[in-house]
Structure formats: structure tokens, C-alpha cells
C-alpha positions as CSV (number, residue, x, y, z in Angstrom):
1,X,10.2,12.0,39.7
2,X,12.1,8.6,39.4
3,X,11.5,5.7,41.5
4,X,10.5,2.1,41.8
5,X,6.9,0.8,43.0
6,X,7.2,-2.5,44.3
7,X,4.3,-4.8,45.8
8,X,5.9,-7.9,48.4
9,X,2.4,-10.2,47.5
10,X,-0.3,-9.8,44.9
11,X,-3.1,-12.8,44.3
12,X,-2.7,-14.0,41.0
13,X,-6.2,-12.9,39.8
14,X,-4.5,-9.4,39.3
15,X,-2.3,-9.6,36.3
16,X,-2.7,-5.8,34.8
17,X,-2.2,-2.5,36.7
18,X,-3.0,1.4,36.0
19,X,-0.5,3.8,38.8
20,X,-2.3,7.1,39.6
21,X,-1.0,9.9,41.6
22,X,-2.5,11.9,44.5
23,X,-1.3,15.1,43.0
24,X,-4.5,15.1,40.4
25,X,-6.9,13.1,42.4
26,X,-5.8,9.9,41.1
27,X,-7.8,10.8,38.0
28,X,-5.5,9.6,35.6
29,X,-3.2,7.3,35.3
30,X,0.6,8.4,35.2
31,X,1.7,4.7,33.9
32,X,-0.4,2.0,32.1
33,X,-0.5,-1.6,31.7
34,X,2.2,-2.4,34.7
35,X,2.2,-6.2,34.7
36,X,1.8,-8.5,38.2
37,X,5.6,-9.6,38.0
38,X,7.2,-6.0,37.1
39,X,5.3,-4.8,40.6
40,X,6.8,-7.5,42.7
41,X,10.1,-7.2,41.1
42,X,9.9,-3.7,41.6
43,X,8.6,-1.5,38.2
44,X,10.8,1.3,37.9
45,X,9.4,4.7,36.6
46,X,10.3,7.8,36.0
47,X,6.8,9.2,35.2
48,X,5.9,9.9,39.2
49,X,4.4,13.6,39.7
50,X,6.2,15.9,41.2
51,X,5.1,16.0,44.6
52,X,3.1,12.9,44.7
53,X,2.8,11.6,48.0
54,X,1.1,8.7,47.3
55,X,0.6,6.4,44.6
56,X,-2.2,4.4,44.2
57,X,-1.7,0.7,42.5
58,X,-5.2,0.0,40.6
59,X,-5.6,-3.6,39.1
60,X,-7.0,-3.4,35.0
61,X,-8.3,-7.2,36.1
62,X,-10.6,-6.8,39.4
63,X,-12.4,-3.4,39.0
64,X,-11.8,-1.1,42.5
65,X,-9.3,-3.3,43.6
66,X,-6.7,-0.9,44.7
67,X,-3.6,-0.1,46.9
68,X,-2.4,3.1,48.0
69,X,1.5,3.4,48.7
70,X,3.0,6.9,51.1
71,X,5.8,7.5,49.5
């Protein structure tokens, strides 16, 4: 699936971000290394899951520091 994730305020303690999936658990990571400025600008993707319905934005920087987003 192809879309955009896109994040309107992050602190700037969290530079680095990992995007998982609900459709395996959020287990693994379908994207890697997604950087603070590509989220706000709006990172485009086309590695989404079919059938995701939410995507869960995990910062590399502050361990369990997440956000999930219903698409």
C-alpha cells in the first residue's frame, strides 16, 4: 500500500523512527531509519501492509516512545 505518514509536532529529542504495522503485531518494522523532519513533512511510503489499519510510529531515540496512527 502507498501513502504518506505525517506527524503535525514531534519534541526534538526524537530524531530517528522505525514504522510497524498492525497486520503482524507490529513486530517488525516495515520502514527503518525515518528521520524527525521526513515525518512532519510527511514521509511517503509505499512499503505499508496490505490491510494495515494502523501504523505505529516508534522513535530509534527514546525507547517505548511510540504513536499509533488509524488509517
Amino acid at each position: 500500500m502507498t501513502g504518506a505518514v505525517q506527524i503535525g509536532k514531534i519534541g526534538t529529542a526524537l530524531q530517528t523512527f522505525y514504522l510497524y504495522s498492525d497486520v503482524n503485531g507490529f513486530t517488525a518494522p516495515f520502514e527503518s531509519g525515518v528521520t524527525r523532519n521526513s515525518l512532519l513533512l510527511g514521509h511517503p511510503t509505499d512499503k505499508i501492509p496490505n490491510t494495515t489499519t494502523v501504523i505505529r510510529v516508534m522513535s530509534v531515540d527514546v525507547p517505548g516512545k511510540y504513536l499509533d496512527i488509524n488509517i
